[in-house]
Structures are given as structure tokens and as C-alpha cells.
C-alpha positions as CSV (number, residue, x, y, z in Angstrom):
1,X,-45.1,-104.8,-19.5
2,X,-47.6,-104.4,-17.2
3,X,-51.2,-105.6,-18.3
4,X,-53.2,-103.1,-16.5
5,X,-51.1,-100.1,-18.7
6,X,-51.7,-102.0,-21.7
7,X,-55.9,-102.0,-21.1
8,X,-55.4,-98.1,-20.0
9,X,-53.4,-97.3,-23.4
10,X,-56.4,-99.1,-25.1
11,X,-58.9,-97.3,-23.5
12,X,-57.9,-93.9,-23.8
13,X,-56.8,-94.5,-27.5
14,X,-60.7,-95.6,-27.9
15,X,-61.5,-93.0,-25.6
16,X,-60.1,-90.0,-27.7
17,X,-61.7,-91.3,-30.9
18,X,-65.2,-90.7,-28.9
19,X,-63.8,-87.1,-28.4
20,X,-63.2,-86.5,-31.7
21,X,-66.0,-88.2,-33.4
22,X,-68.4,-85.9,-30.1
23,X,-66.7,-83.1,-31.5
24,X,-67.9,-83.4,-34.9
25,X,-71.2,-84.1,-33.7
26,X,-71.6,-81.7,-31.8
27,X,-70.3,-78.9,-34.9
28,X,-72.5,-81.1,-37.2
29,X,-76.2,-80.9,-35.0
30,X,-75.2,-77.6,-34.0
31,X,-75.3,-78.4,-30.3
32,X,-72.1,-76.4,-29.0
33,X,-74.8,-73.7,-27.3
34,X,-76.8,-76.3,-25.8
35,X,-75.4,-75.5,-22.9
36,X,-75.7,-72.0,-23.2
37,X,-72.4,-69.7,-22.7
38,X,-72.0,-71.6,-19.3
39,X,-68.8,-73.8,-18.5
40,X,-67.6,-76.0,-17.3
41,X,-71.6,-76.0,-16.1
42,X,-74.5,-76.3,-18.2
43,X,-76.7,-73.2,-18.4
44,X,-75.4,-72.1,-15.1
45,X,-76.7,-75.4,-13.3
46,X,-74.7,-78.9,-12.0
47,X,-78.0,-80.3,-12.8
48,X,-79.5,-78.9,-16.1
49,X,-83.3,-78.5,-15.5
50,X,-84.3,-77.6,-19.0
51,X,-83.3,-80.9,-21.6
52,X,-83.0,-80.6,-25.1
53,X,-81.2,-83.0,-27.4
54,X,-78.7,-80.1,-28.0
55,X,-78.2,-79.8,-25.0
56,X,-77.7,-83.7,-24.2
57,X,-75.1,-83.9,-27.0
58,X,-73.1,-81.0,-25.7
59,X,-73.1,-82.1,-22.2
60,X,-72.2,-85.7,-23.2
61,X,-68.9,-84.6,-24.8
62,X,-68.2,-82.3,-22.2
63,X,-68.5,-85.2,-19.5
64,X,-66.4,-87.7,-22.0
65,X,-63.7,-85.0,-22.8
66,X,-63.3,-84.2,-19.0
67,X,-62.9,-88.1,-18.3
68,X,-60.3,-89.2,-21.4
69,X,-58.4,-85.9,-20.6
70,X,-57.8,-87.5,-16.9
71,X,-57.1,-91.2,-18.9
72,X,-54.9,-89.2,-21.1
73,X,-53.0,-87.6,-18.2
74,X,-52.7,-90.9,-16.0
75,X,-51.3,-93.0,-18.9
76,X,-48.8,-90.0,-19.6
77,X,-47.8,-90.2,-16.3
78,X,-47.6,-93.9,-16.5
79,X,-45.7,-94.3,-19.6
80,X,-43.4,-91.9,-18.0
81,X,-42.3,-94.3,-15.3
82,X,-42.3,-97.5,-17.0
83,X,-40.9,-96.7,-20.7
84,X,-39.5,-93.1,-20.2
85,X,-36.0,-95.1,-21.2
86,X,-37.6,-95.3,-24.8
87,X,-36.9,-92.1,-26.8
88,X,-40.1,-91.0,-28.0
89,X,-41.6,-91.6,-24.9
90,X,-41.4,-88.4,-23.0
91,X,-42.0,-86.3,-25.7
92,X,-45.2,-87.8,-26.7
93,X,-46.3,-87.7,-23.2
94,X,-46.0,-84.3,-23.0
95,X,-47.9,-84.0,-26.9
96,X,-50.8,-86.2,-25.3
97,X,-51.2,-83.9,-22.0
98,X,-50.4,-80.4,-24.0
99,X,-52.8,-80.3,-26.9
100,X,-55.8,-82.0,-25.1
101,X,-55.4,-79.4,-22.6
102,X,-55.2,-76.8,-25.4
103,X,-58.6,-78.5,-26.9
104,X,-60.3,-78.3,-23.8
105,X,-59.4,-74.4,-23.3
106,X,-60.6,-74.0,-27.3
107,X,-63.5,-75.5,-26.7
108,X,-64.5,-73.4,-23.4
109,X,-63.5,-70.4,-24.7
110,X,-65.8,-70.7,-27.9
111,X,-68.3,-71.6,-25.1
112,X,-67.8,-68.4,-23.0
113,X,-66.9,-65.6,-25.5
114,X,-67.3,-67.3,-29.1
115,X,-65.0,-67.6,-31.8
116,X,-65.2,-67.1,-35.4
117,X,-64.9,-70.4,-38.1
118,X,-61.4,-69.9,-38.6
119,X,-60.1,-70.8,-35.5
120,X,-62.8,-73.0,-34.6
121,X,-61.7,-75.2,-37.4
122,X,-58.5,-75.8,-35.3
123,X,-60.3,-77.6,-32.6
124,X,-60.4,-81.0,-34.3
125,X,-57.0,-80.9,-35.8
126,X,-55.6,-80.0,-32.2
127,X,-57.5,-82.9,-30.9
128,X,-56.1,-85.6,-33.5
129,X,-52.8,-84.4,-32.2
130,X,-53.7,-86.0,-28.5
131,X,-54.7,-88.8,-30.2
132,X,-52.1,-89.8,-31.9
133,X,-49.8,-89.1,-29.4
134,X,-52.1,-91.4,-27.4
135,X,-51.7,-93.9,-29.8
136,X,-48.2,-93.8,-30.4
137,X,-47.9,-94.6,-27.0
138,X,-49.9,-97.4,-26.9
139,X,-47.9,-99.2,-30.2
140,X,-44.9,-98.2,-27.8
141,X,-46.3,-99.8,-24.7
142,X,-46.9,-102.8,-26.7
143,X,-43.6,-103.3,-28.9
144,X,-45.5,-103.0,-32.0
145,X,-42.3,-101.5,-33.6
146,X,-40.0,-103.9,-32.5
147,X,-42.1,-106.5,-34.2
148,X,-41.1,-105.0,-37.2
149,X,-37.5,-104.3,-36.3
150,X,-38.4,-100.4,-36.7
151,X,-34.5,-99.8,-36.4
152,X,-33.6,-102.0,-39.1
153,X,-35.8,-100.7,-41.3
154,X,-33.9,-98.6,-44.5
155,X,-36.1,-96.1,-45.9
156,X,-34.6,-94.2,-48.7
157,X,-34.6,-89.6,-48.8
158,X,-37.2,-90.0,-51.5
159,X,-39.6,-91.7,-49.5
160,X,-38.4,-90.4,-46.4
161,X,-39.6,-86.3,-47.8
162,X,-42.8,-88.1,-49.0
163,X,-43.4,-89.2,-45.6
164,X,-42.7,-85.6,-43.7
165,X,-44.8,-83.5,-46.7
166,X,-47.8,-86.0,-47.0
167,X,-48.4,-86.0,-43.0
168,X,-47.9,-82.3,-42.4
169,X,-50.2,-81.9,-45.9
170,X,-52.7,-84.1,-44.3
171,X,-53.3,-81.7,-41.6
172,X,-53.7,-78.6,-43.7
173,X,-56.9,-81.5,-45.6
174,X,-58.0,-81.8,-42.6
175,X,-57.8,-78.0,-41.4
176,X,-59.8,-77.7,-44.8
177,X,-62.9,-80.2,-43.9
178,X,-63.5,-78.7,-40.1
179,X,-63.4,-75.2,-41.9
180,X,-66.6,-76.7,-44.3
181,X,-68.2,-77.8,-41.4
182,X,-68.0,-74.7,-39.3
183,X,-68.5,-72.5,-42.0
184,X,-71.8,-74.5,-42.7
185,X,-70.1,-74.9,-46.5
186,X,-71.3,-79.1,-46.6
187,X,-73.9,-78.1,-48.9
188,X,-73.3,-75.3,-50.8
189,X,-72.2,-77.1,-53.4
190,X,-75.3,-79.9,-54.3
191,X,-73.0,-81.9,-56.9
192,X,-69.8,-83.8,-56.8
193,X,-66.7,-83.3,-57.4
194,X,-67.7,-80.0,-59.2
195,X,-69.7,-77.5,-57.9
196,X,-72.1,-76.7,-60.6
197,X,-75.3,-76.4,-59.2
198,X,-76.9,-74.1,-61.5
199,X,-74.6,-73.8,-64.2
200,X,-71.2,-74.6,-64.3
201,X,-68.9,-71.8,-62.6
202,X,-66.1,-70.7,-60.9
203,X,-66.9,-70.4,-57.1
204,X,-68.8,-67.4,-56.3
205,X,-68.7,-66.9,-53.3
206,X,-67.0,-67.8,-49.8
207,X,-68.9,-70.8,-49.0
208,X,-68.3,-72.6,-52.3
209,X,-64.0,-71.5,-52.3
210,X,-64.0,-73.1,-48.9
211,X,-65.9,-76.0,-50.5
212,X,-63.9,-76.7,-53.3
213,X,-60.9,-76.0,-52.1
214,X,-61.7,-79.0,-49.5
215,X,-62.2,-80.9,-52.4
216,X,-59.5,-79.4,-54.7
217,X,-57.0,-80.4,-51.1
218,X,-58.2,-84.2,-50.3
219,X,-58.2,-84.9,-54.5
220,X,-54.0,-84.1,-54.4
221,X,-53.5,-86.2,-51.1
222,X,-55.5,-89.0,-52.7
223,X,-53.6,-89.1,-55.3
224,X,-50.4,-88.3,-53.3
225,X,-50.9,-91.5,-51.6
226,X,-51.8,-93.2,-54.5
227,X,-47.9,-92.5,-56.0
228,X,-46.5,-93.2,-52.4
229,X,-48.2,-96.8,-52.4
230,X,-46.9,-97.0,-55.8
231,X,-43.5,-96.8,-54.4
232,X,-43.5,-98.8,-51.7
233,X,-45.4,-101.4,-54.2
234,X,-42.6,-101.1,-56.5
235,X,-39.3,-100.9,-53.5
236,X,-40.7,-101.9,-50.3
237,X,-42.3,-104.7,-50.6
238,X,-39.8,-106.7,-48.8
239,X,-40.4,-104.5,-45.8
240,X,-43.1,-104.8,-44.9
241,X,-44.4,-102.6,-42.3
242,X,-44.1,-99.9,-45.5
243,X,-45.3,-102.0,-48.0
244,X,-48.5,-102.9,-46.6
245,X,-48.8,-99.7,-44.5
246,X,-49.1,-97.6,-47.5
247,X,-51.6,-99.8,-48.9
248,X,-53.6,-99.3,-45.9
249,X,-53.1,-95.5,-46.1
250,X,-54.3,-95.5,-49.9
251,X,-57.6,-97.6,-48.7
252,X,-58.2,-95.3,-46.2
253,X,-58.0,-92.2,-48.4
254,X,-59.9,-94.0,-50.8
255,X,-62.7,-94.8,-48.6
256,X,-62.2,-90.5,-47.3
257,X,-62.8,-89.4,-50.1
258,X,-66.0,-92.0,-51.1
259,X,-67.5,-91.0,-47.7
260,X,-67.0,-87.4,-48.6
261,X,-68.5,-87.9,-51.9
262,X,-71.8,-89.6,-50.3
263,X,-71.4,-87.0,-47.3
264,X,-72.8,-84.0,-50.0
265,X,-74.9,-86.8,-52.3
266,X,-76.4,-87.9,-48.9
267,X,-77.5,-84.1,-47.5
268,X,-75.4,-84.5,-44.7
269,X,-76.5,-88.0,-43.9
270,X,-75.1,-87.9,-40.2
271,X,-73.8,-91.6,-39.9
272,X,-72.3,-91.0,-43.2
273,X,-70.8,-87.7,-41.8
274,X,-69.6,-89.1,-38.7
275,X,-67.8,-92.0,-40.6
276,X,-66.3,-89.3,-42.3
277,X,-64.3,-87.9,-39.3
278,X,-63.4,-91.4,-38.0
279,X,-61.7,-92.7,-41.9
280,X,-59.5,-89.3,-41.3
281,X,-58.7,-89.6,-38.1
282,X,-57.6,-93.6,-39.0
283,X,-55.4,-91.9,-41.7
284,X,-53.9,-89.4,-39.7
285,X,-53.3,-92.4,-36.6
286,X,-51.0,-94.1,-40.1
287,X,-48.8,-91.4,-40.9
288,X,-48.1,-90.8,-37.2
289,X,-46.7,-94.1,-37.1
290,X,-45.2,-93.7,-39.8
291,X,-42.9,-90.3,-39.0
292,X,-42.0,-92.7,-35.9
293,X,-40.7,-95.4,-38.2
294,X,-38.6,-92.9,-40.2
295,X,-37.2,-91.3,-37.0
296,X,-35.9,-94.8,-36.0
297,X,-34.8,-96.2,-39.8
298,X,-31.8,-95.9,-41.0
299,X,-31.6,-93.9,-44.5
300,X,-29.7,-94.3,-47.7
301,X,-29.8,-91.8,-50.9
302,X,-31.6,-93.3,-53.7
């Protein structure tokens, strides 16, 4: 494999972490009309004469988008040629290319004519699909799988269905937390893990059911994992690729949802916040890899 494709699969995999973790910072300072409702330029000017730190922040993930989008493009094209003979290849390719595209056109649109939460709360999700593609990709480019002898692993239905529903749940977890954050809903609710606040109540109102139902949604994936670890603790632990993958997953869930905890006990501390997209993001990069392994395993009935 050629080096030079192995350091551009690295940086662009590092490269779309920045976009998503300047994505949430830009939702979480409220810097997305820094620029105005100008784009691609920045309140109508190449050269922005007026500079506020909104404005800074919005511009800075405009510039780093633009820049990993042409990285994502050139290692799609690259992959192409070198690995297209491998499966997944050209499909994830294509994945990379489409939804970063799609972010990009989300992201100007809510620029030029607005959009309400609810579809806003897409962007990120959208973007960890380019990523993971990206990095999919990359463990391709560098035989990670093969290392592990991907097509002689044997993963059984029940774990096989736990895989599929945990990684499409994880999405609608994650769909959940952008929603809080562009519904401004981080604080509504001053305790943790109930909402209480005055008194101890049902929600009242649509801040606090988008709250807690964030919370009520990354509680059952935590302790979905939990159970999946369980099993690969209990049958897998002589593969290992799912043994200590699942172990990983439950750490990094664990650590999502202690983030989360300190991200409302905190106020919104914003390194604390930020930490908070990147331990998903991680998670989401593992079951990824994970729906690859089951696509190349071989599968019994248990």
C-alpha cells in the first residue's frame, strides 16, 4: 500500500473529527450567524472587515469543512483506484463524498434561509456518517481487518441483531443530543439524571421532554451495551476483535454518559461539552467497524 495514501487516510479521518467537533462549537457559542446570512462569504466580503469571536469560529469551520471535504474527495478517489477490488470499498467512497456534500448544503442553507431545530439537529449525525465512512476506509487501506481475520470470524444471529439495532439506535441517541443543543434544552433541566428542579415532576414543557428524553435514550444504550459486553465477555472472548471491542464500546458509553452528566453539573462547561461530541463520535467510529465485521463473518444460529 502506498505510504503517501496511508498519511491522507489519517489526515482526513483527523480532519473530519475537527468538523464535527467545529460543528458543535459553533451550535454551542452560538456563532453560526457570525457570518451573517452570507455564503460561502462572510457578511458579503472575501475579507471580513468587522471581527468578532462569532464570527472567527464560524469562518474557521467554514474554511476547515471546505478543505477536509476536498481531502475527503481525493482519498475517495484514491481508494477507488488502489482498493476498489475490496468490496466495501466503493460503496463507502461514495458514503464519504455524498453525506459530506449533503452537510455542506445543510449547513449553507441554514446560513442563507434558516432552518428550524428539528432539522438542524440532522447536521451532526449526517456528518458522523462522512466520518465513518472515512474511517472505514482508512482500517481498509491499512488491513486492520485482516489482522483479525475479519472473514473467519463467526458471530452468532443473537449478536449479529444486537449489532444492527444498537448502531442504528445509536443514531436516533445521537439525533436526541444535537436536538438539546439546538433547542437550547442543555440546561433546562439543573439536576441529574432527573429533572426536578423545583419540585419533582413530569416534564412540562418542550425543552425539558427533549431533555429527558436525551437522557431517558443514552440510559437504554448504556445499558444496551453493558448486556452486549456481557456477551461477548461471556462467548467471545476467544475472538477477539469482539471481545475487547465491546469492552471498548461499554468504556466509551460509560465515559458518554459521565461527560453528559458533568456537561449539565458543569453549566455547559465548554471543554466538557466538546469532549462530549468527540466520546460519541469515538462510539459511533466502533459500531461502524463493527457492522463491517458482521458483513464479512460468517454466522451460525445460536
Amino acid at each position: 500500500m502506498q505510504r503517501s495514501l496511508k498519511w491522507l487516510a489519517i489526515a482526513t479521518t483527523i480532519g473530519m473529527i475537527l468538523v464535527l467537533l467545529g460543528g458543535a462549537l459553533v451550535t454551542k457559542t452560538e456563532s453560526g450567524m457570525g457570518c451573517g446570512r452570507s455564503w460561502p462569504l462572510c457578511n458579503g466580503q472575501f475579507m471580513p472587515t468587522e471581527i468578532t469571536p462569532e464570527l472567527i469560529i464560524e469562518l474557521a469551520h467554514r474554511l476547515v469543512s471546505g478543505g477536509v471535504g476536498i481531502m475527503v474527495l481525493i482519498l475517495s478517489i484514491w481508494t477507488w483506484k488502489v482498493i476498489g477490488h475490496i468490496r466495501e470499498t466503493k460503496f463507502l467512497s461514495f458514503l464519504s463524498v455524498f453525506f459530506i456534500v449533503l452537510q455542506g448544503l445543510i449547513g449553507a442553507a441554514a446560513v442563507k434561509w434558516g432552518q428550524s431545530d428539528f432539522v438542524l439537529a440532522l447536521h451532526f449525525g449526517i456528518s458522523l456518517i462522512s466520518f465513518s465512512a472515512v474511517l472505514l476506509l482508512t482500517l481498509l487501506i491499512f488491513e486492520v481487518d485482516k489482522r483479525f481475520d475479519a472473514d473467519k470470524l463467526i458471530i452468532d444471529k443473537r449478536m449479529g441483531f444486537h449489532i444492527i439495532s444498537v448502531s442504528i439506535y445509536s443514531y436516533l441517541v445521537i439525533y436526541t443530543g444535537a436536538l438539546v443543543r439546538h433547542t437550547e434544552s442543555s440546561l433546562v433541566c439543573r439536576d441529574w439524571p432527573l429533572c426536578i428542579n423545583d419540585a419533582p415532576a413530569l416534564p412540562g414543557n418542550l425543552y425539558e421532554w427533549v431533555q429527558m428524553g436525551h437522557r431517558a435514550a443514552a440510559g437504554l444504550i448504556f445499558i444496551w451495551i453493558a448486556y452486549i459486553a456481557f456477551l461477548a465477555f461471556k462467548h467471545y472472548r476467544h475472538q477477539k476483535v469482539i471481545y475487547w471491542g465491546w469492552i471498548t464500546a461499554f468504556l466509551l458509553v460509560s465515559m458518554q454518559v459521565l461527560s453528559g452528566a458533568l456537561v449539565v453539573l458543569t453549566r455547559l462547561n465548554l471543554m466538557v461539552a466538546l469532549l462530549h461530541a468527540l466520546i460519541i463520535t469515538c462510539l459511533f467510529g466502533v459500531l461502524s467497524y463493527f457492522l463491517l465485521l458482521l458483513s464479512r463473518s460468517r454466522k451460525i444460529n445460536r
